[in-house]
VMD Tcl script that draws the C-alpha trace (Angstrom):
set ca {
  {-1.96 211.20 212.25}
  {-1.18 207.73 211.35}
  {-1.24 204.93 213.92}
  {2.31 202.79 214.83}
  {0.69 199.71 212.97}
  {-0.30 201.91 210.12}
  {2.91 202.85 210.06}
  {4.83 199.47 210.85}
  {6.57 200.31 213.11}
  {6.82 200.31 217.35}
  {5.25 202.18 219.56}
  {7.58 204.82 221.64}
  {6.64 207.53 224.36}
  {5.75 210.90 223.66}
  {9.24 213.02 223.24}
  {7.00 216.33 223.87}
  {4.23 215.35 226.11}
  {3.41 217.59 228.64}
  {4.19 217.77 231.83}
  {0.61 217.65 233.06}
  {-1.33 214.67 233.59}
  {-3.46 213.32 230.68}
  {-6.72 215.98 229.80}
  {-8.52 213.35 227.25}
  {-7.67 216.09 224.56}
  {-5.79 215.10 221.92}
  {-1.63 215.80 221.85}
  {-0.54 217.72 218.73}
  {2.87 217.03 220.12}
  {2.24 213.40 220.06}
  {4.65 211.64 217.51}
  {3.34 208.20 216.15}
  {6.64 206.07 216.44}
  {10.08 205.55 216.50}
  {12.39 205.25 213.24}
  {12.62 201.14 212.48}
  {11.45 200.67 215.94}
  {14.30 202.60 217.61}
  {13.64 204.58 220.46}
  {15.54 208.08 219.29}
  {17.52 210.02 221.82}
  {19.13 213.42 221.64}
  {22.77 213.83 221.40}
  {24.61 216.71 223.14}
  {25.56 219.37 221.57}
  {27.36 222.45 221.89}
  {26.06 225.74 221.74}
  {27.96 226.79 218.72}
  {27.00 223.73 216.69}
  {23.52 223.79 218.07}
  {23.21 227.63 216.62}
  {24.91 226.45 212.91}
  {21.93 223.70 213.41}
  {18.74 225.97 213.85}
  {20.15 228.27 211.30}
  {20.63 225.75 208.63}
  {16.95 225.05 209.47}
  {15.96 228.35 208.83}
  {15.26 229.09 212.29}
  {16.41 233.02 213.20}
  {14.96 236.46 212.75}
  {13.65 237.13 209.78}
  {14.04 234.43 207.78}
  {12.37 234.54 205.21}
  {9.96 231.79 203.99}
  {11.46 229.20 201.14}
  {8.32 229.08 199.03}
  {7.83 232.06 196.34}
  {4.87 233.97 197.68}
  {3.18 237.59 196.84}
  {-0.29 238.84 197.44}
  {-2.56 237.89 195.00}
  {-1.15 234.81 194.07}
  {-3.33 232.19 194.96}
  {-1.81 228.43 195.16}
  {-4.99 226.66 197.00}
  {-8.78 227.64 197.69}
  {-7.36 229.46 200.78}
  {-4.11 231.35 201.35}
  {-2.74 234.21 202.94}
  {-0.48 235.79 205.38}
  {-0.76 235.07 209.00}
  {-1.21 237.83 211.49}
  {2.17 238.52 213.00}
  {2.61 236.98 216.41}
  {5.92 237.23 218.65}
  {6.67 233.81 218.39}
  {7.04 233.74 214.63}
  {10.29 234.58 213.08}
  {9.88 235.10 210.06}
  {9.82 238.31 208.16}
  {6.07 237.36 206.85}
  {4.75 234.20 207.59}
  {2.42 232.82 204.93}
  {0.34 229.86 204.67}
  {-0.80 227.60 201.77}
  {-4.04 225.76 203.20}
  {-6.60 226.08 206.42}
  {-4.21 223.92 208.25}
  {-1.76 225.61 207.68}
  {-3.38 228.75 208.97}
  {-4.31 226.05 212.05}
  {-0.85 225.24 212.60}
  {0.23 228.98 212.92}
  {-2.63 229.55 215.45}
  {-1.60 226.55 217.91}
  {2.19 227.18 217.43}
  {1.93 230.94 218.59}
  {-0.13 230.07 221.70}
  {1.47 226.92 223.08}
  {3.80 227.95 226.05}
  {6.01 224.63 225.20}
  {7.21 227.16 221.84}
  {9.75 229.56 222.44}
  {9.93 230.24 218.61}
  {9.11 228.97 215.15}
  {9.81 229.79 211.50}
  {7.07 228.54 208.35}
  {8.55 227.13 205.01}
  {11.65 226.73 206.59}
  {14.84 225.70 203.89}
  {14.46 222.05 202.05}
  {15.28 219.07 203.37}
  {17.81 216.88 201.00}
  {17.45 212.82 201.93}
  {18.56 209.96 199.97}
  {15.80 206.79 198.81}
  {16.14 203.31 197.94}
  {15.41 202.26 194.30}
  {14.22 199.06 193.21}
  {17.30 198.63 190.68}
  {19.77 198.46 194.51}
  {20.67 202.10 194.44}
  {19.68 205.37 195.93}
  {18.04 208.48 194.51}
  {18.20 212.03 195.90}
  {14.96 213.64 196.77}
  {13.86 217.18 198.01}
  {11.14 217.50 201.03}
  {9.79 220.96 202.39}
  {7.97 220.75 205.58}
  {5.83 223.50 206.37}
  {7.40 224.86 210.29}
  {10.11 224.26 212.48}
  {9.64 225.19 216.09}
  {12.16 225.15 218.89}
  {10.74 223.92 222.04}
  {11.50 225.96 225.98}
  {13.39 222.73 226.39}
  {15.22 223.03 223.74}
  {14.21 220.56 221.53}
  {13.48 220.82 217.83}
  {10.38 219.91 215.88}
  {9.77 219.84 212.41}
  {6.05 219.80 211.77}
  {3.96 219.20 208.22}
  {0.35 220.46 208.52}
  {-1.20 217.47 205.96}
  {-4.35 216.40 205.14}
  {-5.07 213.05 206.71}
  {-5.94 211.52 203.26}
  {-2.58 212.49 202.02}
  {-1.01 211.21 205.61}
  {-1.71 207.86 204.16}
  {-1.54 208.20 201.00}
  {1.03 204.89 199.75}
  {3.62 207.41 198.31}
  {3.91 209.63 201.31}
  {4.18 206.55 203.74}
  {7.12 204.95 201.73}
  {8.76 208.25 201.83}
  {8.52 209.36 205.47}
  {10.57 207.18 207.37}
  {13.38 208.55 205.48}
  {12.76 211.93 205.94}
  {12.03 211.27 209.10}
  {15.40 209.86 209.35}
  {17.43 212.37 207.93}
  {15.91 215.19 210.18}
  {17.44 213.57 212.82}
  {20.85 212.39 211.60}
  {21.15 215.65 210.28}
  {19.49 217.97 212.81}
  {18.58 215.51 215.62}
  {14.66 217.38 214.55}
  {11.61 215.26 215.28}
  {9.08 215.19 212.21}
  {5.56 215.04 213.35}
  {2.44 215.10 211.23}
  {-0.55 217.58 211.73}
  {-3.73 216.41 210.30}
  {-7.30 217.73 210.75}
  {-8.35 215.48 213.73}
  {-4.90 217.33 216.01}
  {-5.49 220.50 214.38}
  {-9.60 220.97 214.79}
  {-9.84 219.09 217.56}
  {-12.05 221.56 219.90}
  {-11.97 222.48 223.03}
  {-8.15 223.09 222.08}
  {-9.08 224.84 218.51}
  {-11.61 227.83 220.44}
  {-9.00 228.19 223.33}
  {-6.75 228.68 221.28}
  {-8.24 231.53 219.22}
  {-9.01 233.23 222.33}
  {-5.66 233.18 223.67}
  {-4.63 234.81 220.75}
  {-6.23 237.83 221.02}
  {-4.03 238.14 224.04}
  {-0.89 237.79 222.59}
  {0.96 240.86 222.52}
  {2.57 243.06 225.23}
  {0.27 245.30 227.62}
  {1.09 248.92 228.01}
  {1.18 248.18 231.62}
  {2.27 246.00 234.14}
  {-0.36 246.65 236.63}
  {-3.48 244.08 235.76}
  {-0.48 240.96 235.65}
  {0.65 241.84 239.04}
  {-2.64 242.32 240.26}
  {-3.73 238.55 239.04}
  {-0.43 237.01 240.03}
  {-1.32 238.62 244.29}
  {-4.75 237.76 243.40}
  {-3.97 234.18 242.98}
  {-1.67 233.46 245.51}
  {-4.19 235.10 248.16}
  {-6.61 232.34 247.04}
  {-3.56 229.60 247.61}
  {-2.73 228.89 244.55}
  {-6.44 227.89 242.82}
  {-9.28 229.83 241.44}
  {-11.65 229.66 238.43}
  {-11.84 232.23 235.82}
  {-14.05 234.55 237.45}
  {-13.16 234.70 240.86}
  {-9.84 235.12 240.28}
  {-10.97 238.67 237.94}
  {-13.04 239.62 240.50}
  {-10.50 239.37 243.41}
  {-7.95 240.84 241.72}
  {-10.25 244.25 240.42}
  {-11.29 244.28 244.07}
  {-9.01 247.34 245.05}
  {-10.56 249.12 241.76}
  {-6.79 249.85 239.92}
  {-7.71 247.50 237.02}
  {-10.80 246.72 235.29}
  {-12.45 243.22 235.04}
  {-11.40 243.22 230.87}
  {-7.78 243.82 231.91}
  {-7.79 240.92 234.55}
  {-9.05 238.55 232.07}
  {-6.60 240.12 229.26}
  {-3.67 239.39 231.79}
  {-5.00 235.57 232.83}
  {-4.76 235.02 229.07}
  {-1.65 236.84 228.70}
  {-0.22 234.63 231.79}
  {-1.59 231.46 230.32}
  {0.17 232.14 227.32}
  {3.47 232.83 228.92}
  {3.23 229.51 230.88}
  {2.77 230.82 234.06}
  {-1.03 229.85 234.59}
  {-2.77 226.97 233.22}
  {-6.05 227.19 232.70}
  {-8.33 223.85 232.59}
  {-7.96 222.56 228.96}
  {-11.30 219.95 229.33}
  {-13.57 222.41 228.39}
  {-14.04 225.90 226.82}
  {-12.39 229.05 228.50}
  {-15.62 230.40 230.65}
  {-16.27 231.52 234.46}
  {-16.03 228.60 235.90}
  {-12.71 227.31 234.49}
  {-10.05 226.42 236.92}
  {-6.78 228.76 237.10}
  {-3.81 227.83 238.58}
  {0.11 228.17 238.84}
  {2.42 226.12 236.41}
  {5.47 226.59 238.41}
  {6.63 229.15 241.15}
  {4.01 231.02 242.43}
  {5.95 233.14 244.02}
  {7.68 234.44 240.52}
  {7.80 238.12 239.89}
  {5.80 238.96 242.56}
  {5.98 242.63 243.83}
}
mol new
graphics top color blue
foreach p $ca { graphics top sphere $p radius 0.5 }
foreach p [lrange $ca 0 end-1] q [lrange $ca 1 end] { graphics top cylinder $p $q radius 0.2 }
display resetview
């Protein structure tokens, strides 16, 4: 991701940093400035207009993905479809490059997305020529994700040598600007260093095996008691152990459920290190939520 100075222009405060303090890990949310050095804020808007606005951004069920696509048909060294994951919203969701693939992976598991869409519709911004007038040019980005907050990000997984490649920097502050005139969307910028930045890259592949919906209820209730017997903080696996003590659930289905919990955004597990016994566990909000 480009620096402000790389990018001329002022520094501004992270618009989706989270509400944690800082880990040392690196903030894919992290945006690198503010349009002309303008601190952006979001306007209100209705319900109705804010539905016409995630729509016209591709963003509802089953959209499908605005790049022609079909097995077989290879664009780059690696492509593919992604796994489907109940964040995504599209009908397929395929990807064009590794971090692309990356992207996918760290939208589906972050608990700040309630959904996103890949390839979403193109974006249509006006340029500056040199003769004094303006051209029209086309932009696809390669997701759009809505935030729990409601806020909406429009995210390009790009190489970092193309992040600063001369044409791409002249271009971006005005597509920058026209996602938000236009959809009050942030644009942020994915490169390798956000996207395979480990521990975050492992955790996140192992919270995806633990994405979908148990059969049962029983091993999430059982770590939810298990953890608010222990007052509220517990590593990995104590908090397995304690809550397999009555012998209902087995010690697999108490970590499946921590990781199912974590994903949800009720736990947080510590983020300065690889998932493994020792790792803290604790409540993100009310522990007291769906208890039974």
């Amino acid at each position: 991701m480009l620096s402000n100075a790389e990018r001329g222009c002022a520094s501004a405060k992270d618009r989706l940093a989270p509400k944690e303090a800082d880990t040392g890990q690196t903030n894919v949310f992290r945006t690198s400035g503010t349009f002309c050095g303008i601190e952006r804020k979001a306007s209100p808007i209705s319900v109705g207009k804010k539905g016409a606005r995630l729509e016209a951004l591709g963003l509802f069920k089953g959209a499908v993905p605005n790049r022609s696509w079909k097995p077989g048909k290879v664009w780059c060294a690696r492509d593919g479809i992604f796994p489907h994951t109940p964040k995504c919203l599209n009908e397929y969701a395929p990807y064009e490059s590794s971090l692309e693939a990356l992207a996918h992976l760290h939208l589906s598991v972050d608990c700040r997305i309630a959904q996103y869409v890949c390839q979403p519709p193109a974006l249509y911004y006006w340029m500056p020529t040199e003769s004094g007038g303006v051209v029209k040019r086309e932009y696809n980005a390669d997701f759009v994700a809505l935030t729990t907050d409601g806020k909406v990000i429009v995210i390009d997984a790009k190489a970092r040598r193309f992040a600063r490649d001369s044409k791409w920097v002249r271009r971006e502050p005005f597509i920058r600007e026209a996602y938000y005139r236009d959809h009050d969307a942030t644009l942020l910028i994915w490169t390798e260093k956000e996207l395979r930045a480990e521990p975050r890259l492992t955790n996140a592949r192992t919270l995806f095996r633990h994405r979908f919906e148990p059969t049962s209820r029983t091993p999430d209730i059982k770590v939810r008691n298990a953890l608010v017997d222990a007052g509220g903080f517990s590593n990995l696996a104590n908090l397995c152990r304690e809550a397999c003590a009555a012998g209902d659930i087995a010690v697999t289905e108490a970590y499946s459920a921590v990781m199912r919990l974590t994903l949800k955004g009720e736990l947080k597990l510590c983020p300065k290190e690889r998932y493994n016994a020792a790792t803290s566990v604790e409540f993100r909000g009310d522990p007291s939520r769906d208890l039974v």
